[in-house]
TORKOL-4160 file (C-alpha; in steps of 0.2 Angstrom, whole numbers, padded with zeros to 4 digits, m for minus):
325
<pt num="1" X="0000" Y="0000" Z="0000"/>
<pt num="2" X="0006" Y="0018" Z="m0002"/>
<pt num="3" X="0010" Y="0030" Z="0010"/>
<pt num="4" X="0009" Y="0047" Z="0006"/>
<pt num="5" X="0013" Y="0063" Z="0017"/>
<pt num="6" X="0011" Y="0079" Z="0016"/>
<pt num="7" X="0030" Y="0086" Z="0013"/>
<pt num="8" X="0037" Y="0105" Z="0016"/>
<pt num="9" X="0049" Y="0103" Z="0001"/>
<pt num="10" X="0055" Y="0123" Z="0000"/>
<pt num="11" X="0051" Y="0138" Z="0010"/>
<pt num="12" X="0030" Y="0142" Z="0005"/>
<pt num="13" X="0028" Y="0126" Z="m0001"/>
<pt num="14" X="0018" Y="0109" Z="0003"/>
<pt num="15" X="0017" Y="0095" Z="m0006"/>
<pt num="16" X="0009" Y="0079" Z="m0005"/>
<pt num="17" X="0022" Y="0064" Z="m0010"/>
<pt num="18" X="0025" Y="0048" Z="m0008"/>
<pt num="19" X="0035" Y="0041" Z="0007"/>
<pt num="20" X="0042" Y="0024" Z="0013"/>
<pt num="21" X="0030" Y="0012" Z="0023"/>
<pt num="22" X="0034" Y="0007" Z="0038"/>
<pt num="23" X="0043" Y="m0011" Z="0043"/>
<pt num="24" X="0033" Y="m0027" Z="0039"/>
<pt num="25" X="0034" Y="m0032" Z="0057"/>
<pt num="26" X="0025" Y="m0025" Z="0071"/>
<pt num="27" X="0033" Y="m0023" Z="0087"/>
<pt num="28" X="0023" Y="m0031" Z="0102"/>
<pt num="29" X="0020" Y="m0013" Z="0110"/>
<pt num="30" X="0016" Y="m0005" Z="0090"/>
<pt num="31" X="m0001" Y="0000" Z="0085"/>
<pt num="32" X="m0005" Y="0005" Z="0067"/>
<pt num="33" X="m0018" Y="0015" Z="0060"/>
<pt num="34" X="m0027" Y="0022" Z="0045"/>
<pt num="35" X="m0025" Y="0042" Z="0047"/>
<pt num="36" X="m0043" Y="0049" Z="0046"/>
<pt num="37" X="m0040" Y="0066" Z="0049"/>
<pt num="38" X="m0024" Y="0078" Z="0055"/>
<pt num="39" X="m0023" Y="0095" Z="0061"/>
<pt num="40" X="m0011" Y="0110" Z="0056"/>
<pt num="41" X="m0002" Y="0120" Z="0071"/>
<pt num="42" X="m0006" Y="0137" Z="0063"/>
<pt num="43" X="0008" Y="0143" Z="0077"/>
<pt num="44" X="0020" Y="0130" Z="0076"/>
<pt num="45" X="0020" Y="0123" Z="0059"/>
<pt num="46" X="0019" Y="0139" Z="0049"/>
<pt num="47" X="0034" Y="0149" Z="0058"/>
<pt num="48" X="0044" Y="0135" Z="0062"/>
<pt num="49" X="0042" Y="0124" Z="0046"/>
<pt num="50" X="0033" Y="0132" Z="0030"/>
<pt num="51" X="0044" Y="0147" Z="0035"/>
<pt num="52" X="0060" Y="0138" Z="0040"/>
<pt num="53" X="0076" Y="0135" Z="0031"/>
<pt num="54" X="0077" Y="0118" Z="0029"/>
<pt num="55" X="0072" Y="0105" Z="0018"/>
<pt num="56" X="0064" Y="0093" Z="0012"/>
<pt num="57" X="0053" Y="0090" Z="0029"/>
<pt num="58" X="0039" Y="0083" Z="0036"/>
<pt num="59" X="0027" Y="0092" Z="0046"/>
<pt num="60" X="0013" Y="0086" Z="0059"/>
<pt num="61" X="0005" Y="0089" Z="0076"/>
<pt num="62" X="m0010" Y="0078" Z="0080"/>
<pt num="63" X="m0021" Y="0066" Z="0070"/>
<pt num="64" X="m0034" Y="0054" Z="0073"/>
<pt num="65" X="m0032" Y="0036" Z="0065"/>
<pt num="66" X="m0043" Y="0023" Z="0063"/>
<pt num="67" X="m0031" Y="0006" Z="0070"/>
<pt num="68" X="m0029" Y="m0007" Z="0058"/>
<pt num="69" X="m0018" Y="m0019" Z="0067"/>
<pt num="70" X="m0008" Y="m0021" Z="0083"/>
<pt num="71" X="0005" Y="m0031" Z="0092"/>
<pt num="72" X="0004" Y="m0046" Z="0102"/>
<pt num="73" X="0005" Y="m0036" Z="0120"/>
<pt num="74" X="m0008" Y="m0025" Z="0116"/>
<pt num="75" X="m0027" Y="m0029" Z="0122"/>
<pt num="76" X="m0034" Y="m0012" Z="0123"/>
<pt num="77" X="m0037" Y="m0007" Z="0108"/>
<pt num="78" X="m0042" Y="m0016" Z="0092"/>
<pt num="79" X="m0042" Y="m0015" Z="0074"/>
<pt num="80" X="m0058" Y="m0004" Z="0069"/>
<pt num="81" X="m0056" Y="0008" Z="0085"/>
<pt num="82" X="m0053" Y="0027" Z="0084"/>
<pt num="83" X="m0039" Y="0035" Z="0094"/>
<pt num="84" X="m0031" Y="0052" Z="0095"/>
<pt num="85" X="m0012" Y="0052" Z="0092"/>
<pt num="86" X="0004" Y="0065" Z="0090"/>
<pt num="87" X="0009" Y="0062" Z="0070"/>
<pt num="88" X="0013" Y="0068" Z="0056"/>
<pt num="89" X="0001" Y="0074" Z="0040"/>
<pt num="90" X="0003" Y="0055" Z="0034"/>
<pt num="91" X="m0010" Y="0044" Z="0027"/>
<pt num="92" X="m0003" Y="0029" Z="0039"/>
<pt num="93" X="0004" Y="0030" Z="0056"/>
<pt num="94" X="0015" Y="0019" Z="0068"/>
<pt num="95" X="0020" Y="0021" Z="0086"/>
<pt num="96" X="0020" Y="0011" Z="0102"/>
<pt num="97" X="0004" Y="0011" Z="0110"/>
<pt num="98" X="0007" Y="0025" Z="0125"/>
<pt num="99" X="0008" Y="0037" Z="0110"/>
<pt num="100" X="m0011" Y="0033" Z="0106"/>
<pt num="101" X="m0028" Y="0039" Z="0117"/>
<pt num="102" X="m0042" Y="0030" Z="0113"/>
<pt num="103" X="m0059" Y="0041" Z="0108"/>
<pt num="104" X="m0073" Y="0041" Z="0118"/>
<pt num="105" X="m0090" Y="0034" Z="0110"/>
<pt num="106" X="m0097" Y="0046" Z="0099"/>
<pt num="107" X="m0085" Y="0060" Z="0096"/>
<pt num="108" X="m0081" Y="0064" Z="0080"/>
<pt num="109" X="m0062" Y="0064" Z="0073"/>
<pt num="110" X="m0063" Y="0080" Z="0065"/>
<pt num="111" X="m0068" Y="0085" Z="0084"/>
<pt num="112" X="m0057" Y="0075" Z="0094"/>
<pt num="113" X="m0041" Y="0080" Z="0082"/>
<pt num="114" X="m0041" Y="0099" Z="0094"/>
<pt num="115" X="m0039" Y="0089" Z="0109"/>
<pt num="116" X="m0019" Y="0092" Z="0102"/>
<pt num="117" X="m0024" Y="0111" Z="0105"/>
<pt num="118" X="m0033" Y="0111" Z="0120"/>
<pt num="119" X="m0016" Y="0103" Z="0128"/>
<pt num="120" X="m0007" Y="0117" Z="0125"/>
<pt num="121" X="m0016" Y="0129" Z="0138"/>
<pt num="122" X="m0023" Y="0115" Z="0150"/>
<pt num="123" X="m0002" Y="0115" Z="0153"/>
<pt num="124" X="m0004" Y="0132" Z="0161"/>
<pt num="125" X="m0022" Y="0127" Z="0169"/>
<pt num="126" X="m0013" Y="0113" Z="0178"/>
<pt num="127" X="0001" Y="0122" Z="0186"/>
<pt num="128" X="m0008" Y="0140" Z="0190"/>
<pt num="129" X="m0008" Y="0146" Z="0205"/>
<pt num="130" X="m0022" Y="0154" Z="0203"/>
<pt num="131" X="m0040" Y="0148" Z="0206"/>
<pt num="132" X="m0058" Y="0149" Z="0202"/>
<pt num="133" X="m0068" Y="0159" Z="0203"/>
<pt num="134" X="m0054" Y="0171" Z="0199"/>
<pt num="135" X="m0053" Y="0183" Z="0185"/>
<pt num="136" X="m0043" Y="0174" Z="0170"/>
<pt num="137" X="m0039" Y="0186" Z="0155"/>
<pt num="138" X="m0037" Y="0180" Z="0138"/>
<pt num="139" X="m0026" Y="0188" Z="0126"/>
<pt num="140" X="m0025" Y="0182" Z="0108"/>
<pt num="141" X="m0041" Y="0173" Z="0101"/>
<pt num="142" X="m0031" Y="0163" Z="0088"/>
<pt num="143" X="m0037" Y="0145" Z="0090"/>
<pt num="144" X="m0026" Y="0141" Z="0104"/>
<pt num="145" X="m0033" Y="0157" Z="0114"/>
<pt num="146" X="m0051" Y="0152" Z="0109"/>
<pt num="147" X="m0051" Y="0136" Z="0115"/>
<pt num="148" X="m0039" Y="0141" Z="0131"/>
<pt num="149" X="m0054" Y="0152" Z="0136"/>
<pt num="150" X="m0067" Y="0139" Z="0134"/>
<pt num="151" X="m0058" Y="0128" Z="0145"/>
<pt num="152" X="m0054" Y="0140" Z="0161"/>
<pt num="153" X="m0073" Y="0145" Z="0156"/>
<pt num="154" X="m0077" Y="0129" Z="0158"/>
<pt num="155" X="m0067" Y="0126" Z="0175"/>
<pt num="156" X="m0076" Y="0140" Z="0184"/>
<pt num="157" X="m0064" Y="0155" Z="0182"/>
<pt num="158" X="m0071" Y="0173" Z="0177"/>
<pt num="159" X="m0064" Y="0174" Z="0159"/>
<pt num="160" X="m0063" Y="0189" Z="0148"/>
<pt num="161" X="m0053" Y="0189" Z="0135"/>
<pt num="162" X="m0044" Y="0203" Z="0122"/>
<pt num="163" X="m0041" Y="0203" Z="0103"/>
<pt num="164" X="m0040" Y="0217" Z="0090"/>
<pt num="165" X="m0048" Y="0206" Z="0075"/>
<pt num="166" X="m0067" Y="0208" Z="0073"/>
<pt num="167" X="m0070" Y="0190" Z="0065"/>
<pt num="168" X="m0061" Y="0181" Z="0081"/>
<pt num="169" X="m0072" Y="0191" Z="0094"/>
<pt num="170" X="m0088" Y="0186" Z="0087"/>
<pt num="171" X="m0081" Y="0169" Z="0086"/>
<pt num="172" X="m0078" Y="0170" Z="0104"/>
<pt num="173" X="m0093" Y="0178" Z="0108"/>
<pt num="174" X="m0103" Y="0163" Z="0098"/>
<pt num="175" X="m0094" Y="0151" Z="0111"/>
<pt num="176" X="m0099" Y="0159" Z="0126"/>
<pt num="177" X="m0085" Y="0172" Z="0130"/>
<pt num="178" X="m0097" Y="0187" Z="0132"/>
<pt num="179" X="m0084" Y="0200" Z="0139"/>
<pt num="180" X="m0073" Y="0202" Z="0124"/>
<pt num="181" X="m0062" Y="0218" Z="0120"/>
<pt num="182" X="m0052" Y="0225" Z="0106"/>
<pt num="183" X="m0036" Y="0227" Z="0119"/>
<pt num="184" X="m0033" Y="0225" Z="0136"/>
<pt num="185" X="m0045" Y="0234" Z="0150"/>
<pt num="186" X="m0031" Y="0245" Z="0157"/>
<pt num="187" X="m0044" Y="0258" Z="0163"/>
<pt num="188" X="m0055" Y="0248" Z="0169"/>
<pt num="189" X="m0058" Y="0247" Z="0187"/>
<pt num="190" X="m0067" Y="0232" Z="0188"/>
<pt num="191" X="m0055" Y="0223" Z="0179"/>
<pt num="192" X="m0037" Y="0230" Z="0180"/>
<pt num="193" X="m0026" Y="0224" Z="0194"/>
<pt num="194" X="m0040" Y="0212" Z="0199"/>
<pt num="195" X="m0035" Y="0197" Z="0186"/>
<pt num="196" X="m0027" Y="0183" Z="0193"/>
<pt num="197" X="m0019" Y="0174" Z="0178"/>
<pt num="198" X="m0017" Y="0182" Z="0160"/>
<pt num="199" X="m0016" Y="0168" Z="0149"/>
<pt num="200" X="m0005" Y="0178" Z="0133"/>
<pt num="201" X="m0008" Y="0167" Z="0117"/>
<pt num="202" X="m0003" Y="0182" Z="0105"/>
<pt num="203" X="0014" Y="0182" Z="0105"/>
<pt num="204" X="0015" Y="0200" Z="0104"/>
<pt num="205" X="0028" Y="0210" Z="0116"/>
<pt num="206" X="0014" Y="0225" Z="0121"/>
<pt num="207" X="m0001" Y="0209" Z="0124"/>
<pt num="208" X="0014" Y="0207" Z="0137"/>
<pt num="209" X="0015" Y="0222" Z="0145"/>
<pt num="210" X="m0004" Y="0225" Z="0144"/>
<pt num="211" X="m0005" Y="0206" Z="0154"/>
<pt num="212" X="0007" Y="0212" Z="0166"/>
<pt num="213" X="m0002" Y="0228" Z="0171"/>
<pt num="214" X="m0018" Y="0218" Z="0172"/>
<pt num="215" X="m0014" Y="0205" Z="0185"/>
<pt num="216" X="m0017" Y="0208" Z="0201"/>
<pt num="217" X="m0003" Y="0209" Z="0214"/>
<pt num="218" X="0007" Y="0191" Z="0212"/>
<pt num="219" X="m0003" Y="0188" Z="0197"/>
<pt num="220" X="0003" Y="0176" Z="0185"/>
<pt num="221" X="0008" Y="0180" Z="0167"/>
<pt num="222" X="0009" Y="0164" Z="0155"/>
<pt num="223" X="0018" Y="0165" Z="0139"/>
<pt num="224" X="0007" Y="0154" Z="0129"/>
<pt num="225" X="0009" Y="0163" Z="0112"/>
<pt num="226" X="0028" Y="0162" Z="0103"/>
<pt num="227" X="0036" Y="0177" Z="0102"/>
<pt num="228" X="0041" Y="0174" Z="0083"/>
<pt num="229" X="0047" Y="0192" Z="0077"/>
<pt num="230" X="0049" Y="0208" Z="0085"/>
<pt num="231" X="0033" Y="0219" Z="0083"/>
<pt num="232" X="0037" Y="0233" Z="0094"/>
<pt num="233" X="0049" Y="0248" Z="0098"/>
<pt num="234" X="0047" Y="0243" Z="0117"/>
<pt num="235" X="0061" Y="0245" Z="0130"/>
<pt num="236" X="0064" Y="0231" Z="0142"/>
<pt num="237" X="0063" Y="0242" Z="0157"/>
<pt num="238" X="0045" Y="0245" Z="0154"/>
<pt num="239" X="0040" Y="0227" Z="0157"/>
<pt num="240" X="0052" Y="0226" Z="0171"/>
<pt num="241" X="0048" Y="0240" Z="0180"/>
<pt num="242" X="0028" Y="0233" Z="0178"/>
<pt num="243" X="0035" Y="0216" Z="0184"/>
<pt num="244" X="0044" Y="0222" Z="0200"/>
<pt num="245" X="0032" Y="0233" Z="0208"/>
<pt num="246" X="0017" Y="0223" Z="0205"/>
<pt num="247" X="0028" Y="0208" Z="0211"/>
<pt num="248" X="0021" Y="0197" Z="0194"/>
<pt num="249" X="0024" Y="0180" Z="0190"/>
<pt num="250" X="0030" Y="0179" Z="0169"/>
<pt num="251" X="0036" Y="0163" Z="0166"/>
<pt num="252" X="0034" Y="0152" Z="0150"/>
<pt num="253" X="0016" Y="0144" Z="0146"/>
<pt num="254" X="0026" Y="0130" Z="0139"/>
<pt num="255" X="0014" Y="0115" Z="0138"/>
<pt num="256" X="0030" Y="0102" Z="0140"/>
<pt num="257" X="0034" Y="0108" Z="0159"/>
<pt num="258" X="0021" Y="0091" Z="0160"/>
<pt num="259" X="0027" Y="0073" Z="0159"/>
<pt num="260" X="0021" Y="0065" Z="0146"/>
<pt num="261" X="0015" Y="0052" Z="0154"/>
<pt num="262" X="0006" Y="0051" Z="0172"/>
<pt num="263" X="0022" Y="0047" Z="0184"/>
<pt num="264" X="0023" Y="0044" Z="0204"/>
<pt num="265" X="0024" Y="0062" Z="0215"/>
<pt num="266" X="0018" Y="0073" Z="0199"/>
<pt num="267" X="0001" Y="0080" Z="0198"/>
<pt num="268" X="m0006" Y="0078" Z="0178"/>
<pt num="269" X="0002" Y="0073" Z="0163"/>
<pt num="270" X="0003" Y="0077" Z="0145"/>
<pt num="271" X="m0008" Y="0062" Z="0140"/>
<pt num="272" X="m0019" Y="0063" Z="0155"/>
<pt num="273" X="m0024" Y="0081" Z="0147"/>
<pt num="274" X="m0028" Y="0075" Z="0129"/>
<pt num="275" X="m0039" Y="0061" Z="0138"/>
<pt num="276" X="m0047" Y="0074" Z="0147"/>
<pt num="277" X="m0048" Y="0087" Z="0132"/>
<pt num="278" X="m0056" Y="0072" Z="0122"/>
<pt num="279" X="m0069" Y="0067" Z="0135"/>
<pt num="280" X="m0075" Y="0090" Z="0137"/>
<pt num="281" X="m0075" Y="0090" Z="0119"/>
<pt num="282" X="m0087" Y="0073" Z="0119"/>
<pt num="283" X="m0097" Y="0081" Z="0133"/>
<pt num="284" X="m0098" Y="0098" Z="0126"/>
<pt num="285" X="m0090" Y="0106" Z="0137"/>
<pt num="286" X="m0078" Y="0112" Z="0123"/>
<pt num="287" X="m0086" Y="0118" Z="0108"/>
<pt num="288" X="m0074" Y="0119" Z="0090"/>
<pt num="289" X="m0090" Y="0119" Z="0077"/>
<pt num="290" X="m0088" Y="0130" Z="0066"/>
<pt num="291" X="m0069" Y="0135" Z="0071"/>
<pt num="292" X="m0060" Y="0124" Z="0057"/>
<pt num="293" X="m0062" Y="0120" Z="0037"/>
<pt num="294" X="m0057" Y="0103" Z="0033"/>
<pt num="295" X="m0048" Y="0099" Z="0016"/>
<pt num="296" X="m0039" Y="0085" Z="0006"/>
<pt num="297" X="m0022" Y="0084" Z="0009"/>
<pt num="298" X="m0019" Y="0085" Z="m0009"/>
<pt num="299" X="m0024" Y="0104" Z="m0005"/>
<pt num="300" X="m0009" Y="0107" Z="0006"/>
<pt num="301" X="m0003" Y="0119" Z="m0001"/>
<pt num="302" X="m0019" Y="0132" Z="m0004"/>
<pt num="303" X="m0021" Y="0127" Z="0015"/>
<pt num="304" X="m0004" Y="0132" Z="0022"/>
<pt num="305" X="m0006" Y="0149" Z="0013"/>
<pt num="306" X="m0020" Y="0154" Z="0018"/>
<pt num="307" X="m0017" Y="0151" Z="0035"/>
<pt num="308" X="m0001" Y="0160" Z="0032"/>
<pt num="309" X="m0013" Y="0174" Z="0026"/>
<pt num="310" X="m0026" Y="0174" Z="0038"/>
<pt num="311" X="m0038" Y="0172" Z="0023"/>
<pt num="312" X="m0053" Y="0160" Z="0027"/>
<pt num="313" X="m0066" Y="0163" Z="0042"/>
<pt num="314" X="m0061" Y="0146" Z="0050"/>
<pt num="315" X="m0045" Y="0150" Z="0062"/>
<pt num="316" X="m0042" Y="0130" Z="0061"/>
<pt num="317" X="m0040" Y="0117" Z="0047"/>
<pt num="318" X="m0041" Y="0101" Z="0048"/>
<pt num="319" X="m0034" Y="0089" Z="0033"/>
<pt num="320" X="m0049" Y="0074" Z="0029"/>
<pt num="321" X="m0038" Y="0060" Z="0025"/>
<pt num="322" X="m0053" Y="0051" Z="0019"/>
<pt num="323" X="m0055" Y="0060" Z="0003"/>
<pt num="324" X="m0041" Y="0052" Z="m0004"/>
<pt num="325" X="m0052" Y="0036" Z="m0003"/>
């Protein structure tokens, strides 16, 4: 059978080619699956790969495959289940079975691939200090911010969230985030100096600031958002002055601070989150319709750009795998 994967082979440009399948031989541990759909990182992929400097390579960040055989030590999943996995774009994955949580009954794959997404700020939800119902702030309402302030929504803080494009405050506002703003409430006395945590998913040096002057005394500021290119003429000693008086935690929303797996003396786990993730979004707790477009992967290309180029009202796509069929 062919394996074919979606390929970055120059800088702007995704292809879908042919690679090598893997071994003949499953391993006892190895699961294998039929990759139903995948999810582009519109952070982490684009800056760091489609942008990037070397070549040929192949890009991934979560799909959910449909298991099509396993090894001899393996008894808990079974070919025709559906489970959510860390892969590449590929149309057939491989890895041992730890790699893989199985769906909950009923949930969609197309719904269950953001699970990959909603780990990146349930990092930062499961080493806050802070604690509901306190005031959470949201700052970016890309699709990692969108779904970060459902969660801490959903987990009983006070979330208000900032972002300066029209289209994503609607979205928001459509999911159940009714205080929304164009930027950070800095003369608002309700608000300012009242928040507890800033979640930051912008990546932008002033969202920064502005999160620093928010917090409350002790606040926390998580840098959830990569800071990919320097957007502002700001001096250093604005933040740090912000930081000292206000005695603010800034520290790094870096979602692998986690284990990966569940481990004796340490409290939540990488995979325990996407099992968690997957079970909200099969509740409803989490709500991504309407947040993505799916397409063939034979579209890789038209996809990467226009999420390269903000076009399209979806701030997520998905690639259907199944259309290839």
């Amino acid at each position: 059978m062919q394996i074919y994967a979606v390929t970055f082979t120059c800088k702007e440009k995704a292809e879908l080619l042919p690679v090598d399948p893997p071994d003949e031989d499953l391993r006892p541990n190895d699961v294998t699956g039929r990759t139903l759909v995948s999810l582009i990182s519109p952070g982490t992929e684009i800056n760091g790969g489609y942008l990037g400097s070397t070549f040929p390579r192949l890009p991934g960040y979560a799909s959910v495959v449909e298991v099509t055989a396993v090894g001899a030590e393996v008894n808990d999943l079974a070919p025709g289940d559906c489970a959510f996995c860390q892969g590449r774009h590929q149309s057939l994955f491989r890895g041992a079975r730890e790699a893989f949580v199985p769906l909950p009954e009923g949930l969609e794959p197309e719904r269950a691939i953001f699970a990959r997404l909603m780990g990146v700020t349930m990092a930062t939800l499961t080493t806050t200090a802070a604690r509901p119902p306190e005031p959470v702030m949201v700052s970016g309402l890309g699709i990692v911010g969108l779904l970060g302030a459902q969660i801490f929504r959903a987990c009983g803080y006070d979330v208000f969230a900032c972002e300066p494009i029209g289209e994503r405050r609607d979205i928001a506002f459509r999911k159940g985030i009714h205080s929304v703003f164009e930027r950070a409430p800095l003369t608002d006395k309700a608000r300012a100096g009242r928040v507890g945590l800033a979640l930051e998913c912008s990546g932008h040096e002033q969202a920064v600031l502005d999160a620093c002057r928010m917090v409350r005394k002790r606040g926390e500021v998580a840098m959830v958002g990569v800071p990919w290119q320097r957007r502002t003429e700001l001096l250093a000693f604005d933040l740090l002055h912000v930081i000292f008086h206000k005695y603010v935690v800034l520290r790094s929303g870096w979602e692998w601070e986690l284990s990966r797996q569940p481990e004796d003396f340490r409290a939540n786990s990488i995979f325990g989150n996407y099992a968690a993730a997957l079970q909200w979004l099969a509740d409803g707790r989490v709500d991504v319709s309407g947040v993505y477009s799916r397409v063939s992967p034979s579209e890789a290309q038209q996809a990467y750009q226009d999420l390269l180029h903000h076009r399209g009202e979806e701030p997520a796509v998905v690639f259907d795998w199944r259309q290839l069929d």
